[in-house]
N, C-alpha and C positions, 0 to 999 in steps of 0.2 A: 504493500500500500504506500509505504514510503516514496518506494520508487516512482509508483506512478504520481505521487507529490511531486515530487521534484521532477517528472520529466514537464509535467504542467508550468514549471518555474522557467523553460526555456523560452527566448525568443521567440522560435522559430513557432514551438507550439502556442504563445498566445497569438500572436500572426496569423496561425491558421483557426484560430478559433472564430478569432472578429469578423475572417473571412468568412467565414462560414456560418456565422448567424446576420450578417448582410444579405449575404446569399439565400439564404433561407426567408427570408424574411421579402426579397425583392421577383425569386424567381416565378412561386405563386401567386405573388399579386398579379402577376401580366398572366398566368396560368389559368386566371379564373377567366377572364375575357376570351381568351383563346377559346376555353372547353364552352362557353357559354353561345360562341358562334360556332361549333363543331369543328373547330382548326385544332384540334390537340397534337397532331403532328407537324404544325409550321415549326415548332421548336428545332425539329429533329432538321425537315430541310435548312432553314438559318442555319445550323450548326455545321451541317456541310459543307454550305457557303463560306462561313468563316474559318475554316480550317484554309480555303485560298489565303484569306487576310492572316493567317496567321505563319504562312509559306511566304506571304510579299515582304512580309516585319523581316520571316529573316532572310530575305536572300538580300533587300536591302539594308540591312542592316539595323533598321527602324525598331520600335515598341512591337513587337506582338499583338498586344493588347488592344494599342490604339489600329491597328491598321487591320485587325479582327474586327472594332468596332465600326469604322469606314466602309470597308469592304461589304460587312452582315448588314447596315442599315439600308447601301444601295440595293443588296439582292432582298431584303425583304421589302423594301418600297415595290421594286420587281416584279415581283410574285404579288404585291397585292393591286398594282395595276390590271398585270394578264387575269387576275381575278377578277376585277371587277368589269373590266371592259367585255370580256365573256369569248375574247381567242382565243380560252384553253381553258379547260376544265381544272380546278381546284388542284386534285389531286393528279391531275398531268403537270403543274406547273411546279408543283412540289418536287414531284418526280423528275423535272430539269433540276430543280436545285441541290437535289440528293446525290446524283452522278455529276453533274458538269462542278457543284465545288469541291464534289471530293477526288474527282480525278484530276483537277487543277489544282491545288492541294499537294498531293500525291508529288504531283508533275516540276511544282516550280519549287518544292524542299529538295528533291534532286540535283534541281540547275543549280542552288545557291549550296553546295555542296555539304550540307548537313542529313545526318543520319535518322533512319525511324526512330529512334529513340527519342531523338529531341521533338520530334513530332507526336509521340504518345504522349509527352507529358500534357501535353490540349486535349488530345483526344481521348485519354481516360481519366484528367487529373492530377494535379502531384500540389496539393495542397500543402503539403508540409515544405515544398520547397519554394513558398510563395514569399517573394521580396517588400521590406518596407514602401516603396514607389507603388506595387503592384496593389497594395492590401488598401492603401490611400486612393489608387484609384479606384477599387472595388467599392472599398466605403461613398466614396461621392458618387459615383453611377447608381450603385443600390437605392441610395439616398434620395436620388432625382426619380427614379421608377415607381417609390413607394409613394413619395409628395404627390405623384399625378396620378399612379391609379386609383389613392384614395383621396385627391384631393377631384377630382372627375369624375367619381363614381359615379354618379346622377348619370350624365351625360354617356360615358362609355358603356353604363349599363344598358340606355335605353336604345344606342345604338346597334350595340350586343344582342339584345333582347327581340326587335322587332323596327328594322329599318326604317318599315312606313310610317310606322306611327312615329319615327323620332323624326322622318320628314317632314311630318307635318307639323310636328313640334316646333319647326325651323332652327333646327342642328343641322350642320354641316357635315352629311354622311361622310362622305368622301375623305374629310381632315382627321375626323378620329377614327377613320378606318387606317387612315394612313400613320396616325399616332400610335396606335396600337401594334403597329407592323412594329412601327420604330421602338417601340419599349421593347417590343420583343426579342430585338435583335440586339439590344443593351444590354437584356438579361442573358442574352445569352454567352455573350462575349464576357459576360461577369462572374457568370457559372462555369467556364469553360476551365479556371482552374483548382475549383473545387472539386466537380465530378465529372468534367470531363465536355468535351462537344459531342459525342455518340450518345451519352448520358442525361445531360442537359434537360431534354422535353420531359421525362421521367420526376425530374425534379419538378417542374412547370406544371405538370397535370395531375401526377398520383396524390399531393396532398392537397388538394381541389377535388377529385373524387373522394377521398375519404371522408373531408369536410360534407358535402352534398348525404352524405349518410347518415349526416346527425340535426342537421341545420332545418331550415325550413326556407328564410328568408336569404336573398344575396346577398346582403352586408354582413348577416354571419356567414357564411359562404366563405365568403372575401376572408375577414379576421380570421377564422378556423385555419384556414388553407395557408396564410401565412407562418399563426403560430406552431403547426403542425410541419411547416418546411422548415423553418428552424430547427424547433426541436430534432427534427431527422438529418439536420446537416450535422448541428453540433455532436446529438447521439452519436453518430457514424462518426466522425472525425475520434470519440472520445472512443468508442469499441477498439476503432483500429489500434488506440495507441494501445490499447489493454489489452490488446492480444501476448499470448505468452512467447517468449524469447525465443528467435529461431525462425519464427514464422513470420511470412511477409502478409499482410493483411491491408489493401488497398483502402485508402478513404473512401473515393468515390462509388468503388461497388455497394461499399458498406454502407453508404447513404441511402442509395436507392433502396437495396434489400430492406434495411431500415422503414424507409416509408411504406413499400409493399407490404411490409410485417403492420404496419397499421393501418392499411387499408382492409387486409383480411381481419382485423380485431375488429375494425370499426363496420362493417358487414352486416355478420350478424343481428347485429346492433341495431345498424339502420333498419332492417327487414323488424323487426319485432317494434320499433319505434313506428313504424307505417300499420304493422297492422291492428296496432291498440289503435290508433288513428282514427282507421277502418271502425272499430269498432266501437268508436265513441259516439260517431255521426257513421249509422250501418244505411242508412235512408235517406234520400233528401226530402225534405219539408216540400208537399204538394199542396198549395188551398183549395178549399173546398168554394165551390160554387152552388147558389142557392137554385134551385128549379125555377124556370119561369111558366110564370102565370099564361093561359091562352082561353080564349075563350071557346073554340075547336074542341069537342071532345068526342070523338065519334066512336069509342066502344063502347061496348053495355057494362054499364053498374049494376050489380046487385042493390038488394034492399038495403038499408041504413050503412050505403057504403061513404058516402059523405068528404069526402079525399079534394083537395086541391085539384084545380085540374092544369094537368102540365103538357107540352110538348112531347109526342113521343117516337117520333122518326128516324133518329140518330139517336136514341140513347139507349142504354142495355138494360136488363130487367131490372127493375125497381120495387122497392114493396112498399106501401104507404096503409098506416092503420091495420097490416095483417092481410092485405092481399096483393098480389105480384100483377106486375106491366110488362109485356112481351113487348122485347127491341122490335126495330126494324119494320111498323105497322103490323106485328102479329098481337093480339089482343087477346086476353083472356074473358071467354063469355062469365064464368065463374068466378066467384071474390067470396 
């Protein structure tokens, strides 16, 4: 226990903590909007994309980070253009972003003569060996993603929610669809070295689903999703260092696994939380309507049958004072 006292006492480990409750905290805010327009997957394309930006940092020599973040913002404006304009299907434009940045990628960490190695550390994480520059820019991006998606919620959500009616509303579809691209492409280039750019969307959607399993309204939605991606960044960052000596135990898997392990808890949960629901309100409230008056009454009454006299062409058998009304003009001689 000591030990793991004192490896908490290190630099490098409180650096990766900050990171990682930034990161938690930023990647499911832009995660709820996503999963709320069915894009749970634009995470994963961005991510693709910016492993190019993250190939141009180094073959030029530049930041990673920032030219992840250049690179990710263009190709997700991109993709949300070819979506909206209607020349390619959603998940065909994805499907460009998925090959063409990771085989660019791929292509220009070769020409700028660096090895897969320095390349995995984006593409799965290496949060422990995240630099003071790096952790400062993590923190202000993070910072700027969570001020807008909670300081817009109104507005992103209605957009999210139902275009037309935010049309009419006179919101500016277009600008916070194209905001939303763009958070998303911040988070992603923020996440990328926590748990990874393959990993990324994982973080973005699973604690947004799991949230959706307890919650009822978006704004808890939102908060849940947040404090639930923290918790599973810092969890996983804090498992991996607890692993016993010897063993190599990745942050960033251990993130997700992490979140996936509370989505399976939170499950259950949700399904038994729905169907007490069900069964508080098993019926919807139908009112009753009164009979109306006619003065039309063309079957036979019995003796001292004495009954209101109602319409009876459309309506199903009836019994008034102890005798029955045949729907559809059939009439009973007898009462």
């Amino acid at each position: 226990m000591s030990g793991y006292l004192d490896l908490l006492s290190y630099g490098f480990m409180q650096r990766a903590i900050l990171a990682a409750v930034f990161t938690g905290f930023a990647a499911p805010a832009v995660g709820t909007y996503l999963v709320q327009r069915r894009l749970a997957l634009m995470g994963d394309g961005i991510g693709h994309v910016a492993v190019t930006g993250v190939a141009i940092g180094l073959l030029t020599g530049l930041s990673p980070t920032w030219t992840a973040v250049v690179v990710a913002v263009i190709g997700a404006i991109v993709i949300e253009v070819i979506r909206e304009r209607g020349h390619a299907n959603g998940d065909v434009a994805l499907a460009l972003l998925f090959y063409g940045g990771l085989a660019g990628g791929v292509l220009i960490t070769g020409l700028a003569g660096q090895s897969g190695a320095r390349l995995q550390q984006y593409l799965f994480g290496s949060i422990t060996t995240i630099s003071r520059g790096d952790v400062v820019v993590t923190m202000v991006l993070a910072a700027v993603v969570v001020v807008v998606c909670v300081g817009l919620a109104p507005q992103l959500f209605a957009v999210a929610q139902d275009q037309e009616f935010a049309r009419v509303a006179g919101l500016n579809i277009r600008l916070y669809n194209l905001l939303v691209a763009v958070l998303a492409a911040v988070s992603v280039t923020v996440a990328m070295r926590t748990v990874g750019l393959l990993l990324v969307s994982a973080l973005m959607v699973v604690p947004v689903a799991t949230a959706q399993q307890v919650s009822r309204t978006f704004r808890s939605t939102l908060a849940g999703a947040m404090v639930l991606g923290m918790v599973a960044s810092v969890g996983g960052l804090l498992l991996s260092a607890a692993a016993p000596a010897g063993t190599r135990v990745q942050p960033g898997p251990t993130i997700v696994l992490l979140a996936l392990a509370g989505f399976v808890a939170a499950w259950p949960v949700g399904v038994w939380l729905r169907s007490r629901r069900r069964l508080l309100e098993p019926f919807p409230v139908v009112p009753t309507t009164a009979h109306q008056e006619t003065d039309e009454h063309p079957h036979v009454h019995g003796e001292d049958c004495g009954h209101i006299a109602v319409p009876h062409g459309d309506h199903v058998d009836y019994v008034h004072d102890g005798h029955r009304h045949a729907p559809h003009g059939r009439h009973y001689d007898e009462h």
